[in-house]
C-alpha positions in Angstrom: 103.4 111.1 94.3 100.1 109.4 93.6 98.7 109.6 97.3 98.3 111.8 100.4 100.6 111.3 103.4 99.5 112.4 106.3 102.4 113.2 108.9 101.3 113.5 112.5 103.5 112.8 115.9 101.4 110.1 117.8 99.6 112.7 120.1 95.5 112.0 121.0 94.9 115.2 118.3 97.6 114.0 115.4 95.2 110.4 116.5 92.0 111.8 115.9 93.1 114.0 112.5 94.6 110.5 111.5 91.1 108.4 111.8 89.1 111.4 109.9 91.5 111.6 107.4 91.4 108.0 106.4 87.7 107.5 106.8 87.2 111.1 104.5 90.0 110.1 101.7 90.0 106.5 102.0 93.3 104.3 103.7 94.4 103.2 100.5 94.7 106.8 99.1 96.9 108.0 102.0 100.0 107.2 103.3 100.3 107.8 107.3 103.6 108.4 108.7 104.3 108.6 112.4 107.3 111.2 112.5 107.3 110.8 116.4 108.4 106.9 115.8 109.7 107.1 112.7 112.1 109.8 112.8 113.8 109.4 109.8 111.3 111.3 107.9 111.6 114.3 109.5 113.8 116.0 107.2 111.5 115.0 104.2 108.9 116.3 106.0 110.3 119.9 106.7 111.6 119.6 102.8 107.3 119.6 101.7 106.9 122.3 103.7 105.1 120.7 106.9 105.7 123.1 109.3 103.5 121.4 112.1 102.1 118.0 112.5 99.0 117.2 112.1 99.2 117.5 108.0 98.2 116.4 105.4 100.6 116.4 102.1 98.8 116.5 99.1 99.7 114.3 95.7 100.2 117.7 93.8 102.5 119.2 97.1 100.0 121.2 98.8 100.7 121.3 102.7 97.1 121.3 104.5 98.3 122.4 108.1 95.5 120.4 110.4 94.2 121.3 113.8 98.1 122.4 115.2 99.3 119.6 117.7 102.7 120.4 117.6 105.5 122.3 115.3 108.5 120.0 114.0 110.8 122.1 116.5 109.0 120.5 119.3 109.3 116.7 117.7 112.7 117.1 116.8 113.1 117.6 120.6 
């Protein structure tokens, strides 16, 4: 994995982290993925070890947990 992906659910704080993140690491060096539209990467998201959304994958597979919004439990409805 050569950039960041930043997983968030679509909520005004997964919003916010969203715009920081890209404007402190740059859009091109981070991949954003909507797990709250785009449901399909939930399971890839629980297999890195995101425990809550906001977060912020790292290339080397560091999980930086950001500002909780909400756990996976509660997207997966």
């Amino acid at each position: 994995m050569s950039k960041s992906i930043f997983y968030h659910a679509g909520c005004p704080v997964c919003v916010s982290a969203e715009h920081d993140i890209l404007n402190l690491i740059g859009a091109d060096q981070v991949e954003v993925v909507n797990i709250g539209e785009d449901r399909s990467r939930l399971t890839e998201a629980e297999s890195a070890g995101i425990k809550s959304v906001p977060a912020l994958l790292t290339p080397n597979g560091n999980v930086l947990h950001i500002n909780f919004g909400a756990s996976l439990e509660d997207v997966k409805g």
